[in-house]
C-alpha positions in Angstrom: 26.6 154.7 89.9 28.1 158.4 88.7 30.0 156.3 85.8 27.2 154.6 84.4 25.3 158.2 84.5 28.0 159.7 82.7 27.9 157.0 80.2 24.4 157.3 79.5 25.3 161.1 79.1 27.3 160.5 76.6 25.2 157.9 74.9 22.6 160.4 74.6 24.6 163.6 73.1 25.8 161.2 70.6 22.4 160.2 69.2 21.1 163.5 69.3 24.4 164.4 67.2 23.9 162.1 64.8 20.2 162.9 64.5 20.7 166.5 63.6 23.8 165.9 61.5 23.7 167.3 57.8 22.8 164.2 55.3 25.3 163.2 53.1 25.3 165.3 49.4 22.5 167.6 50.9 23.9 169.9 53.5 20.5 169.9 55.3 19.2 168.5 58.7 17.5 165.5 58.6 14.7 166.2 61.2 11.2 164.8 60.0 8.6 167.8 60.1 5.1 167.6 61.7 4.0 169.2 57.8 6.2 166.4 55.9 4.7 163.7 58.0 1.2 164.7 56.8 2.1 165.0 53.4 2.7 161.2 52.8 -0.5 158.9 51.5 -2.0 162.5 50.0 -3.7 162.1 46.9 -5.1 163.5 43.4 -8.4 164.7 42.1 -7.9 165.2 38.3 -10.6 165.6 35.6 -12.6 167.3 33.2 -15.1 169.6 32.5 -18.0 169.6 29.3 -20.8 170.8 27.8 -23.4 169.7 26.1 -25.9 170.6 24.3 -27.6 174.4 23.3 -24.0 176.3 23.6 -23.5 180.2 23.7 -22.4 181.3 20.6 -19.1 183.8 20.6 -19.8 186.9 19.3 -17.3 189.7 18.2 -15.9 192.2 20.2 -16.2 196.2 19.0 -12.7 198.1 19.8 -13.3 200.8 17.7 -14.2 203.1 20.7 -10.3 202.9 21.3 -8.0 203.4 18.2 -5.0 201.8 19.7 -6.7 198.4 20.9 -8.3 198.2 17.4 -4.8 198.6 15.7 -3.4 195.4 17.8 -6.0 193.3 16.1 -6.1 193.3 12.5 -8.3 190.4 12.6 -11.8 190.5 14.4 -11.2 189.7 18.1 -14.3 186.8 19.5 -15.5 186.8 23.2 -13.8 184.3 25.4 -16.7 183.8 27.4 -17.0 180.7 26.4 -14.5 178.5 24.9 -15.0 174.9 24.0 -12.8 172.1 22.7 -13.9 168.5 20.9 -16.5 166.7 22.6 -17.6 170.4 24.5 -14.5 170.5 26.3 -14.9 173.4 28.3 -11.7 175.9 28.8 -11.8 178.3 32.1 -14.0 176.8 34.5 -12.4 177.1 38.0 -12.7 173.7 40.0 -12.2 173.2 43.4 -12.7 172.0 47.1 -15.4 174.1 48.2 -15.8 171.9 51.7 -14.1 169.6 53.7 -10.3 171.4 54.4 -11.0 172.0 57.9 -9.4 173.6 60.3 -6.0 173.5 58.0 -4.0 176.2 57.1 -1.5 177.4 54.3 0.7 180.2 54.1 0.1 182.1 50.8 2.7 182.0 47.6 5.5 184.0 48.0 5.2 184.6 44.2 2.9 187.2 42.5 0.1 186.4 41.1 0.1 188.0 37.5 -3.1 189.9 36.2 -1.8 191.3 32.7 -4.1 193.5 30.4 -3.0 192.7 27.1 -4.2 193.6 23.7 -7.0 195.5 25.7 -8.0 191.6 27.0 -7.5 190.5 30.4 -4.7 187.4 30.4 -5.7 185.0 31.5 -9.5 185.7 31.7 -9.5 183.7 34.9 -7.0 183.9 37.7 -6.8 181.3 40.5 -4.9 183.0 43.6 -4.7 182.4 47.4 -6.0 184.7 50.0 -3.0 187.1 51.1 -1.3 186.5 48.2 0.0 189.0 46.0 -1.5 190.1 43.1 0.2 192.1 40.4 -1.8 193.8 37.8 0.3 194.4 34.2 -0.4 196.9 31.6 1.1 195.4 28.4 -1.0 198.0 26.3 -0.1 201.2 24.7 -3.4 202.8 26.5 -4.8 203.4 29.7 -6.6 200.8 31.6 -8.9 201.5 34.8 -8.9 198.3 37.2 -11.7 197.9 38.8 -12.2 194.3 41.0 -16.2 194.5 42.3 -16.0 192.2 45.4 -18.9 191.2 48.0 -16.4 189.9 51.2 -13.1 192.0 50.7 -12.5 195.4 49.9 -13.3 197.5 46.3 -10.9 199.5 44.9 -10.8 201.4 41.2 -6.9 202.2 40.4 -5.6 203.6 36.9 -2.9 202.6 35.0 -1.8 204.4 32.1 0.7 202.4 29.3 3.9 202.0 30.5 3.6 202.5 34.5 4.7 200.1 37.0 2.8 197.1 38.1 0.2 197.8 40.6 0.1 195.0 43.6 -3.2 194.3 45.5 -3.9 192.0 48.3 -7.4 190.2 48.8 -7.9 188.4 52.4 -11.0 186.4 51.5 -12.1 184.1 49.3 -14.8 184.3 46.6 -14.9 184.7 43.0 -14.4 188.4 41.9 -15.5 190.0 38.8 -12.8 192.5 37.3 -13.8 195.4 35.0 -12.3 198.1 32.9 -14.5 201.4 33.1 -12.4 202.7 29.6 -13.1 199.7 28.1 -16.4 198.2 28.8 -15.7 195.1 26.8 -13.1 193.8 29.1 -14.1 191.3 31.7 -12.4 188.8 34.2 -12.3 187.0 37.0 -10.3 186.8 40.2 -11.3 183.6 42.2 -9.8 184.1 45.7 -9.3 180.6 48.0 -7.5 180.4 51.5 -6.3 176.5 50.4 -4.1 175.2 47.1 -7.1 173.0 46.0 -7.8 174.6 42.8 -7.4 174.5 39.4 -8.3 176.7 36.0 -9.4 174.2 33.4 -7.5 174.0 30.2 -8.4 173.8 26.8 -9.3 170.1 27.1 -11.5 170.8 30.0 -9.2 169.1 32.2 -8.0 169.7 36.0 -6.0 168.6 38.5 -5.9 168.9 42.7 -2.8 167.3 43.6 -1.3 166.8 46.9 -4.8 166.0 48.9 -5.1 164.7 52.1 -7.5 161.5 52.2 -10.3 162.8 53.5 -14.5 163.6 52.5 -14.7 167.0 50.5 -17.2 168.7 47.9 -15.8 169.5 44.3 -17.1 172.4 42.8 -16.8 173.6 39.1 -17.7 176.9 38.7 -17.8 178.8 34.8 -19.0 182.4 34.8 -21.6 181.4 31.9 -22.8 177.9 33.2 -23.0 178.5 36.8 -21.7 175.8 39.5 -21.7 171.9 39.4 -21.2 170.5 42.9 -19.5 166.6 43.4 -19.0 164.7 46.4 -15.7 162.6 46.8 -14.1 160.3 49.5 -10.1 160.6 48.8 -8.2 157.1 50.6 -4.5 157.5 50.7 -2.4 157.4 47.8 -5.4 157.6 45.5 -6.3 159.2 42.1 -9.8 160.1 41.7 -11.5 160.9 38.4 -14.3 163.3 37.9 -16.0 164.7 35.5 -18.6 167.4 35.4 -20.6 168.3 32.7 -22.6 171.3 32.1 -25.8 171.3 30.4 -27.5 174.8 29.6 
């Protein structure tokens, strides 16, 4: 009886040996993670967003209260507040699961966010970012900038940054969408769009968006332009599946 439990012993410490033995060519332990597991069968909600109809026309910006943001542009500089492509393609709408994540939870980026003012125009003019991540605000310009995010659910602040100082980092532990301001320059306006989940996505100039890596599951889709307002879809997400939407503004 005392050999055949030694033998089962030793049957044991080898399969745990080989189980946590390097893989060949990687170096790394091949243990299956609870958070790898859950990643297979996830999915994709891709897109696009439009406009149609009566659209806001872009009007020109007025610099000349600063000297040195009117020398960066010898040509007139248009408002970006609304930017459309063919077929009303719409460029910087923010889309998004809005419902439906849960009780999941993600650790935030380990890589800054970057807020740069540039050519006394905030780049880009809408910044997706998770909660706790952080954000570093740029000064590109040779002028002073005043920073000044006007939340509702996390905290206000109002910082300076004259040209050529460091980058100021910020943390914001909520989500919602969060106008930024520049009290020198009153023509300068952005947004901050805060989310405690990687389901988002800043549509380009084709209007279009993607959500990758989505667990099946029921959620609400939201597109959301500073101009238009918010479009609200509904979407079942089966494993392994793509799932085209498309949302379409009409002012």
């Amino acid at each position: 009886m005392a050999t055949r439990t030694k033998y089962l012993h030793l049957i044991v410490a080898a399969t745990l040996a080989f189980s946590l033995a390097p893989d060949a060519g990687t170096g790394t332990m091949s243990i299956t993670s609870e958070a790898q597991a859950d990643s297979a069968g996830d999915g994709t909600v891709s897109g696009a967003v439009r406009v149609v109809g009566l659209q806001t026309v872009s009007t020109r910006i007025d610099m000349a209260a600063d000297p040195a943001c009117l020398k960066m542009h010898p040509a007139p500089v248009m408002s970006d507040e609304v930017v459309t492509g063919p077929n009303g393609a719409l460029k910087n709408a923010i889309v998004y699961i809005s419902e439906g994540i849960g009780n999941r939870s993600f650790d935030p980026p380990t890589v800054p966010a970057v807020f740069e003012q540039k050519g006394c125009t905030y780049n880009p003019r809408i910044l997706g970012i998770r909660a706790r991540q952080t954000l570093r605000l740029i000064n590109s310009d040779p002028t002073t900038h005043n920073i000044h995010p006007v939340p509702q659910n996390n905290r206000e602040w109002n910082m300076s940054q004259p040209p050529g100082s460091p980058p100021i980092e910020q943390t914001f532990a909520r989500e919602e969408i969060i106008p930024v301001k520049c009290n020198v320059h009153p023509w300068m306006r952005g947004y901050i769009a805060v989310f405690k989940h990687p389901y988002f996505a800043v549509t380009d100039k084709n209007g279009g968006f993607e959500l990758k890596d989505v667990p099946a599951g029921e959620y609400t889709i939201q597109a959301w332009h500073e101009r238009y307002g918010v479009l609200t879809q509904k979407v079942t997400l089966e494993p392994n599946q793509t799932k085209a939407l498309e949302f379409v503004f009409r002012p």
